[in-house]
C-alpha positions as CSV (number, residue, x, y, z in Angstrom):
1,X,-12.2,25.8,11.7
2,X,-8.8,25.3,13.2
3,X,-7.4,22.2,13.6
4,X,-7.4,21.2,17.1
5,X,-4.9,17.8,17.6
6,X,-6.3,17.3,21.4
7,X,-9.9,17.3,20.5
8,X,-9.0,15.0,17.7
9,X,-7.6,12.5,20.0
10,X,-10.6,12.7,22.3
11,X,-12.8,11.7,19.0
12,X,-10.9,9.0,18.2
13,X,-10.9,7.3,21.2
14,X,-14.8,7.0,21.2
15,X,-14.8,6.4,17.6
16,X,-12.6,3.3,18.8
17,X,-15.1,2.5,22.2
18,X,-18.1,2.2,19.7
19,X,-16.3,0.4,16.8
20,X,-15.6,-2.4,20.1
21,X,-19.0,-2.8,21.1
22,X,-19.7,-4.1,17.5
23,X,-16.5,-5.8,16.4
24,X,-15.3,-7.2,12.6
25,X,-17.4,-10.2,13.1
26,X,-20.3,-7.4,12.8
27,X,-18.8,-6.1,9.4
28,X,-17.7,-9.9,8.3
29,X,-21.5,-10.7,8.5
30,X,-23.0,-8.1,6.8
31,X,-20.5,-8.4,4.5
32,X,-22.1,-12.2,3.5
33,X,-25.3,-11.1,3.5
34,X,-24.9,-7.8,1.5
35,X,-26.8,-5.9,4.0
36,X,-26.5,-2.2,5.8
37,X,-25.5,-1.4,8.9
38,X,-28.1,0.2,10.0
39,X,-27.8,0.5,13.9
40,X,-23.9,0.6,13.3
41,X,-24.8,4.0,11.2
42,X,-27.8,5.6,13.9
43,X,-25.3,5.1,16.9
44,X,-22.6,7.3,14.9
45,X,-25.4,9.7,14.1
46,X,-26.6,9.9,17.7
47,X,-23.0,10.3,18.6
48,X,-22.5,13.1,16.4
49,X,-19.6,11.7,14.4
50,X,-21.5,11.8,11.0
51,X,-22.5,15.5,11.6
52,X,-18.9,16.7,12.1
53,X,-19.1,19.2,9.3
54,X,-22.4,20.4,10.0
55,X,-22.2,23.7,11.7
56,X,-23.5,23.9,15.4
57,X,-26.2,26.2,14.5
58,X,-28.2,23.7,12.5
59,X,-27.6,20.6,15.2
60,X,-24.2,19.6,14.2
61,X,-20.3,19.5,15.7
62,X,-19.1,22.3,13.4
63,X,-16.0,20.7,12.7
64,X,-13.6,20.9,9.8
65,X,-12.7,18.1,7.5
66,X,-9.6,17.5,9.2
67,X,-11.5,16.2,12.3
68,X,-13.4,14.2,9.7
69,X,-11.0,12.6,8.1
70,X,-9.8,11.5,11.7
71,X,-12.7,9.8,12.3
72,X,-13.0,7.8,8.9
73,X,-9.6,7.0,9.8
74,X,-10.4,5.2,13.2
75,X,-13.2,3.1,11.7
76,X,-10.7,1.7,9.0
77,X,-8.2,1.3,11.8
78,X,-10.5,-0.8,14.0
79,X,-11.6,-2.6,11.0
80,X,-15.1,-1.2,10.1
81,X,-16.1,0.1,6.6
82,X,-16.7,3.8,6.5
83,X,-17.8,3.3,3.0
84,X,-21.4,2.1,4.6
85,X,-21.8,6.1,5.7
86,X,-18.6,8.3,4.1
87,X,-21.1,10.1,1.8
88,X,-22.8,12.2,4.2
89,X,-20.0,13.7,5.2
90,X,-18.1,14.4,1.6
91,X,-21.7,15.3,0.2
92,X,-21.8,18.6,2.9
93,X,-18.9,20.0,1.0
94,X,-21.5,20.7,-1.7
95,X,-24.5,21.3,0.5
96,X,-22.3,23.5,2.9
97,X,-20.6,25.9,0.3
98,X,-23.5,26.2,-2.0
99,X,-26.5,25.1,-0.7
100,X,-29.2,28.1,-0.4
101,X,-30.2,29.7,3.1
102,X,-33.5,27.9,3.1
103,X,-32.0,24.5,2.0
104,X,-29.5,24.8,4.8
105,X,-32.5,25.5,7.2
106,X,-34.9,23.0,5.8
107,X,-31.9,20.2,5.6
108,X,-29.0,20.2,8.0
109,X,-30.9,20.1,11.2
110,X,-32.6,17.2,10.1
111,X,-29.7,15.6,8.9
112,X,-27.6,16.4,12.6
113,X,-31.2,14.7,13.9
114,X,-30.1,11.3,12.2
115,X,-34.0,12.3,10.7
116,X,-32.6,12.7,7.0
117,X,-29.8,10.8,5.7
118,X,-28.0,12.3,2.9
119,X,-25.9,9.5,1.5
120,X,-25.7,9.5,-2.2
121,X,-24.0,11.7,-4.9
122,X,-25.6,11.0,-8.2
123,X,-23.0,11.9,-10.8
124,X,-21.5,8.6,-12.7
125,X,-23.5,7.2,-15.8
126,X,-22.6,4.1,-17.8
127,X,-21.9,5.8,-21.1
128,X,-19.5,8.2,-20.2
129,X,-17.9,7.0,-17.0
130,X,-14.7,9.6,-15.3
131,X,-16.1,11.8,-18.3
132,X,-18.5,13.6,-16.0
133,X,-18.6,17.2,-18.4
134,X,-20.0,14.3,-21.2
135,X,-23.1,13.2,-18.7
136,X,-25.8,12.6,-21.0
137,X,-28.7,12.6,-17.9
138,X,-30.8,16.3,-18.5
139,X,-32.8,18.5,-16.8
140,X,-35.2,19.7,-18.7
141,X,-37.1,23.0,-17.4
142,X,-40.8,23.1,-16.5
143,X,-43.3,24.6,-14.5
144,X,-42.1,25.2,-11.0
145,X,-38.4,22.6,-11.7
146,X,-37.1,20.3,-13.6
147,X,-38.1,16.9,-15.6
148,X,-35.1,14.6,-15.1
149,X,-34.3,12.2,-17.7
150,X,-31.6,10.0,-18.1
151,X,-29.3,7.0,-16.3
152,X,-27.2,6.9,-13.3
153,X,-24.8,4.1,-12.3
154,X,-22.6,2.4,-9.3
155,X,-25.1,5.4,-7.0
156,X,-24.0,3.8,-3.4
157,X,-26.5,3.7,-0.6
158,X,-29.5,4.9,-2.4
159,X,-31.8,2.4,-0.6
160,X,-30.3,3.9,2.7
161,X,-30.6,7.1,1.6
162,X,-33.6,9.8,2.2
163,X,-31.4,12.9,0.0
164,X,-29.1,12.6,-3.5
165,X,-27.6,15.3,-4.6
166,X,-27.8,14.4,-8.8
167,X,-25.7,16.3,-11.5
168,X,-27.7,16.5,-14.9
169,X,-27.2,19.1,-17.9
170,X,-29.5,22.0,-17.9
171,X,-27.8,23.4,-21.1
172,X,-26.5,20.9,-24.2
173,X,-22.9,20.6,-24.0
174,X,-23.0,22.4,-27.9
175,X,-24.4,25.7,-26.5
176,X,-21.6,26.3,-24.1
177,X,-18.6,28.1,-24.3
178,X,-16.8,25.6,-22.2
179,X,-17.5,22.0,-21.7
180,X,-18.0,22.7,-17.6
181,X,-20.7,25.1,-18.2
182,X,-24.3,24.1,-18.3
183,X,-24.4,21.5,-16.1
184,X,-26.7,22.1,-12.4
185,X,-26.7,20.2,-9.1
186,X,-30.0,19.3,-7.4
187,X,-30.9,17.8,-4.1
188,X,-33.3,14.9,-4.8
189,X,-35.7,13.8,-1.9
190,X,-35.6,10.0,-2.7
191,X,-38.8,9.1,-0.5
192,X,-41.1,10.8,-2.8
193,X,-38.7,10.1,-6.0
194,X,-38.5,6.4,-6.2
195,X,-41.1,4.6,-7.9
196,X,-42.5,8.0,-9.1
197,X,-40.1,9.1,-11.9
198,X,-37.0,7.3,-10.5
199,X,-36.2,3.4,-10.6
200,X,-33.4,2.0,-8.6
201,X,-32.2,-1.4,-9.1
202,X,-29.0,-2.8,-7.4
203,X,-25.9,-4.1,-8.3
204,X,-24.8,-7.0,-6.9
205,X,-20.8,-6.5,-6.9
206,X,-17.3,-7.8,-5.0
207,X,-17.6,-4.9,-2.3
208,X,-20.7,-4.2,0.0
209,X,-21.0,-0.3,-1.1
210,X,-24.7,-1.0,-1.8
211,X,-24.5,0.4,-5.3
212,X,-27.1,1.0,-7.6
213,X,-28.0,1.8,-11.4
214,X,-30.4,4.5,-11.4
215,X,-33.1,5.2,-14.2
216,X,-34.7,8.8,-14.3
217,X,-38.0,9.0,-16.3
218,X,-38.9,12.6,-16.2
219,X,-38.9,13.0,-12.6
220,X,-40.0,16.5,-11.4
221,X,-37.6,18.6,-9.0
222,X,-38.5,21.0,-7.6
223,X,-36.8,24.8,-8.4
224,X,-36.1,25.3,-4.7
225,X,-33.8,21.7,-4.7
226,X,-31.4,23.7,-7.1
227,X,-28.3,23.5,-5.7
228,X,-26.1,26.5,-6.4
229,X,-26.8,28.5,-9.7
230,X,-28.0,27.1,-12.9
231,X,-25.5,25.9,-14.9
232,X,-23.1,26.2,-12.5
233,X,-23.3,23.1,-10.9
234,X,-19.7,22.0,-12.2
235,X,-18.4,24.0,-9.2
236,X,-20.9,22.6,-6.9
237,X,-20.0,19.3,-7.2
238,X,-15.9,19.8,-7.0
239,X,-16.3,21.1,-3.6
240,X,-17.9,17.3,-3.1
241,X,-15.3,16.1,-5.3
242,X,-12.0,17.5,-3.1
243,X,-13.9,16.6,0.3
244,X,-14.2,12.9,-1.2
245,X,-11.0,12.1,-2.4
246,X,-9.5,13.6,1.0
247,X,-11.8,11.7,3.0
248,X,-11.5,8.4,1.3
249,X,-7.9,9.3,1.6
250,X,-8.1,9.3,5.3
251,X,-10.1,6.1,5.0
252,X,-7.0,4.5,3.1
253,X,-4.5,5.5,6.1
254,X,-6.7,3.8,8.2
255,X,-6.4,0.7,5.9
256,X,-3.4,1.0,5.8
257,X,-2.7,0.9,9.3
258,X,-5.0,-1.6,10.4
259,X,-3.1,-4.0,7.4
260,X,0.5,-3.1,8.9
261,X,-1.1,-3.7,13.0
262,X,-2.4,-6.9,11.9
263,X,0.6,-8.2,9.9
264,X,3.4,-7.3,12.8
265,X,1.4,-8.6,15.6
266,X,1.7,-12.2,13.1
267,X,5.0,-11.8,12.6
268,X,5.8,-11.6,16.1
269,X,3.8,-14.1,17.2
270,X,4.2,-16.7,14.4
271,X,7.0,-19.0,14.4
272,X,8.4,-21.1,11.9
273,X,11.3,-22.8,11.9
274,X,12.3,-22.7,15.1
275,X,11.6,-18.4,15.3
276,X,9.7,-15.7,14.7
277,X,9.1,-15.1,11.0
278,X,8.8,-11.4,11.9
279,X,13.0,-12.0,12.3
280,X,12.8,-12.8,8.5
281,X,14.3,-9.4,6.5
282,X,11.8,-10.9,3.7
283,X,8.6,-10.3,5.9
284,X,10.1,-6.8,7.6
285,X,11.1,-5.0,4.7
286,X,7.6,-4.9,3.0
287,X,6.3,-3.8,6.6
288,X,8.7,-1.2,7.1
289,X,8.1,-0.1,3.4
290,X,4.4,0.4,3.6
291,X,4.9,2.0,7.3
292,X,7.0,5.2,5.7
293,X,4.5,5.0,3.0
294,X,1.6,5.5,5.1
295,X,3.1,8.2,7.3
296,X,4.1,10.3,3.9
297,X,0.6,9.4,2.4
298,X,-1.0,10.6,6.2
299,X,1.0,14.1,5.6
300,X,-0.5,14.9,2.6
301,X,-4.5,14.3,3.1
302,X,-3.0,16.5,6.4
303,X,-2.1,19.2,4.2
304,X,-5.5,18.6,1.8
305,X,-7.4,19.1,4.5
306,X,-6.0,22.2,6.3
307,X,-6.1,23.8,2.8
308,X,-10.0,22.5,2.3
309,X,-10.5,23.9,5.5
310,X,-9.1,27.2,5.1
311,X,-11.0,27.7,2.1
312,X,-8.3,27.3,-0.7
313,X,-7.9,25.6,-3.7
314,X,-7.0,22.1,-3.2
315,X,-7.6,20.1,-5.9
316,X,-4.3,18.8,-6.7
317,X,-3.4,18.2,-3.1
318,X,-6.6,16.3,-2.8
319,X,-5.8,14.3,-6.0
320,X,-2.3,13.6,-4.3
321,X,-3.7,12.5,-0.9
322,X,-6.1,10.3,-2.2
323,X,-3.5,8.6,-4.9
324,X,-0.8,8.3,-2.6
325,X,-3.2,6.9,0.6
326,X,-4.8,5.0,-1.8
327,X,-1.4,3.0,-3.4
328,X,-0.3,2.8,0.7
329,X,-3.3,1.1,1.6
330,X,-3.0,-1.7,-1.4
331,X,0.5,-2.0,-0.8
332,X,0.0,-2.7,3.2
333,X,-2.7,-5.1,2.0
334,X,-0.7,-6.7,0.0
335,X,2.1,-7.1,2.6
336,X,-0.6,-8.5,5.2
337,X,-1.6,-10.8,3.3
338,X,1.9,-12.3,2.4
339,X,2.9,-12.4,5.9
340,X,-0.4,-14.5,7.1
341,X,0.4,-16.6,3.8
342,X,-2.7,-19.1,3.2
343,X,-4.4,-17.8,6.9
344,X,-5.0,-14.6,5.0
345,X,-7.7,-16.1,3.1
346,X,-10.0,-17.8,5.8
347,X,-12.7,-15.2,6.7
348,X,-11.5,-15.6,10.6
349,X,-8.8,-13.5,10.3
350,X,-11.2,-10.4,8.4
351,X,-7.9,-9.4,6.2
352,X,-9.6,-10.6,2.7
353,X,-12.7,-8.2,3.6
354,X,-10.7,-5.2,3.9
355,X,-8.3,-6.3,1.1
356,X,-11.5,-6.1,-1.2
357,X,-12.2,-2.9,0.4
358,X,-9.1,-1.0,-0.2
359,X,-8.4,-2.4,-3.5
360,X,-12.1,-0.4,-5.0
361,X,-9.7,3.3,-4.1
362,X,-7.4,2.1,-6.9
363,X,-10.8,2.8,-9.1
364,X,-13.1,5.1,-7.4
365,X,-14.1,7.6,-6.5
366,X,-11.3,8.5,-9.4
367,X,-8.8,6.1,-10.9
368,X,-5.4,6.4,-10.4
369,X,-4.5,7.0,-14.5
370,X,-6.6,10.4,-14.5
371,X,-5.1,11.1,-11.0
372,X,-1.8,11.1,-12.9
373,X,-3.0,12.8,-16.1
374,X,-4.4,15.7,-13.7
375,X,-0.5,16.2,-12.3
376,X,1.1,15.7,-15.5
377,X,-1.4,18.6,-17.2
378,X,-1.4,20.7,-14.2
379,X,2.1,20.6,-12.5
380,X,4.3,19.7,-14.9
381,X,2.8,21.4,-17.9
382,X,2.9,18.8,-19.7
383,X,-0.1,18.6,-23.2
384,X,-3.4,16.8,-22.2
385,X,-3.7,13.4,-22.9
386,X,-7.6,13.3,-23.4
C-alpha cells in the first residue's frame, strides 16, 4: 500500500487522544506490579490500530507497515510501551505473506475482531540463542501433524496470547544442504496447547515484556497450522524478522523523542544558578546531538518500510533502521537522564521506566554485534566472523 502522510497524521492524533485518557501513571503501575494491560490493548483493538496490516477483506485497516510503524511511534512518544502488543503486528508479516488461504480465513478476521490475539513468536531457545538455524526444538511427523519437542525461551506475552507462531526443525540440520533448510513454521493455538503438551513458566525480569520459558513435550499440531512449506519455514519467519526490527525501530524513534521532549522542556524550565540550565552548552549539545540522530535514524526505518511495503528485499535496511533507532533512543535516554540529574531516578518523572525500556533494543529482538557482522559480511564484503 502507498504511503499516505495525511492519513498518517489523522492516526496519530488518536493514537495520542487514547494514550491521554490512560496516561504514564497507567504504564508506571503496571509496570510495579508486572501486569498486562489488558483494557489499554482491547481499546487499540476496538480502534483498529492493532489490525493495521490486516487487509480490509478479513476485518482489518489494510494498511502498510509504514502506517504501523507510525503508530508504535506515537505510543513511545506519549510514553506507553508498545512492547505490551508490538507482536501482533510484526507476527502478520509471516501470517500475511505465507499463511495458507484457509488460515487467512479461519485467523485474521478473528484477530481484526480483538477475538484472537496473536502475540507471540516462538523462535529463541536457551542453548543456542541469536543462533536460530542451530534451534534444537523438533517437529517430529505423525498422524494428521506434528509432535513438538523441545524448549523455548524469553517467548513475550504468551499468557496474553491465544496464537504463537513456533519455529522447530522438521529435518536434522545434518541432512540438509544448507543450514536454513529444514526448519518449518507453525501457528500454535495456545488455549488448547498449554497444560496439554506445552508448559509455560514466566520469567520475572528488569522489563515488563511478560516473557516466558516455554517447554514442549510432544505437543500435537495439527498439519493445517503449517505455516508456509515444510522445511521452508526459514523464509517464513524473516518476513517476521524484517517487520520486527522496522517496527521496534519505529518504537525507538518514539523513545527517542519522548527522551529529547522531556529533557528540553527541564531545561527550560529548570534553573540553577541564577538561569536556565537549558542555557548551559553542556546540557544542549547532547540534546541537539541525539535530535539529528533521531531524525537520520527516523529516515531510515522510512526507507525500511516503503521497501517492506513494496515488496523488496529489505533485510539490511531493516537491520540498519533498527541499529541506528535503537543507539538514538539509548543515547536520548541517556541525555534525559543527565539533564534531570538525581530527579531522573524518582518514579514521578516516568524517565527510569522508559530508560529500562529502550535499553532491552540494544539486545533484542537482535543485538547490535550481529547487526554489525550482517553489514560487515554483506556490504562491505568483508569474511564472516561466525
Amino acid at each position: 500500500m502507498s504511503y499516505d502522510a495525511e492519513l498518517m497524521q489523522e492516526i496519530r492524533r488518536s493514537v495520542a487522544v487514547l494514550c491521554a485518557r490512560y496516561g504514564e501513571t497507567y504504564w508506571q503501575k503496571l509496570d510495579e506490579n508486572q501486569e498486562y494491560p489488558t483494557q489499554f490493548v482491547a481499546e487499540m483493538t476496538e480502534a483498529g490500530f492493532l489490525t493495521a496490516l490486516i487487509p480490509e477483506e478479513y476485518g482489518g485497516m489494510g494498511l502498510g507497515i509504514r502506517h504501523a510503524c507510525g503508530i508504535l511511534e506515537e505510543l513511545s512518544l506519549n510514553g506507553a510501551h508498545p512492547g505490551a502488543c508490538h507482536a501482533q503486528m510484526y507476527v502478520m508479516g509471516s501470517l500475511l505473506r505465507h499463511g495458507s488461504v484457509q488460515q487467512k480465513q479461519e485467523y485474521l478476521p478473528k484477530i481484526a475482531s480483538g477475538e484472537l490475539r496473536l502475540q507471540s513468536f516462538g523462535v529463541t531457545e536457551p542453548t543456542t540463542g541469536s543462533d536460530t538455524t542451530k534451534l534444537r526444538t523438533f517437529a517430529a511427523k505423525v498422524d494428521g501433524g506434528f509432535n513438538i519437542k523441545g524448549q523455548k525461551v524469553w517467548i513475550s506475552r504468551v499468557q496474553h496470547s491465544d496464537l504463537m507462531v513456533v519455529l522447530a526443525r522438521t529435518t536434522p540440520i545434518d541432512e540438509c544442504n544448507k543450514k536454513t533448510h529444514g526448519l518449518s513454521a507453525f501457528i500454535v493455538d495456545l488455549n488448547v496447547s498449554v497444560d496439554n503438551g506445552l508448559t509455560v513458566k514466566p520469567i520475572k525480569a528488569m522489563i515488563n515484556h511478560h516473557a516466558c520459558e516455554l517447554f514442549f513435550d510432544d505437543l500435537f499440531v495439527p498439519e493445517a497450522n503449517l505455516l508456509g512449506r515444510l522445511d521452508e519455514g526459514f523464509k517464513v519467519i524473516l518476513d517476521g524478522m524484517n517487520a520486527e526490527r522496522i517496527l521496534i525501530a519505529a518504537e525507538c524513534i518514539g523513545d527517542a523523542r519522548y527522551f529529547i521532549d522531556k529533557a528540553t522542556r527541564y531545561a527550560k524550565e529548570r534553573e540553577v544558578f541564577g538561569r536556565p540550565i537549558g542555557a548551559n552548552q553542556g546540557v544542549q549539545f547532547p540534546l541537539a546531538k541525539t535530535f539529528a540522530q533521531t531524525q537520520a535514524a527516523s529516515l531510515m526505518v522510512d526507507d525500511a518500510a516503503d521497501r517492506f511495503d513494496a515488496g523488496e528485499s529489505c533485510g539490511i535496511q531493516a537491520n540498519m533502521a533498527k541499529l541506528l533507532a535503537a543507539e538514538a533512543s539509548w543515547a536520548a535516554g541517556d541525555a534525559c537522564m543527565q539533564t534531570h540529574g538525581g530527579f531522573s531516578f524518582s518514579r514521578e518523572y516516568h524517565i527510569e521506566r522508559k530508560f529500562r525500556e529502550t535499553r532491552l533494543y540494544q539486545i533484542a529482538p537482535i543485538s547490535t554485534n550481529l547487526i554489525l557482522s550482517y553489514i560487515a559480511e554483506r556490504e562491505l564484503g568483508l569474511p564472516r566472523s561466525y
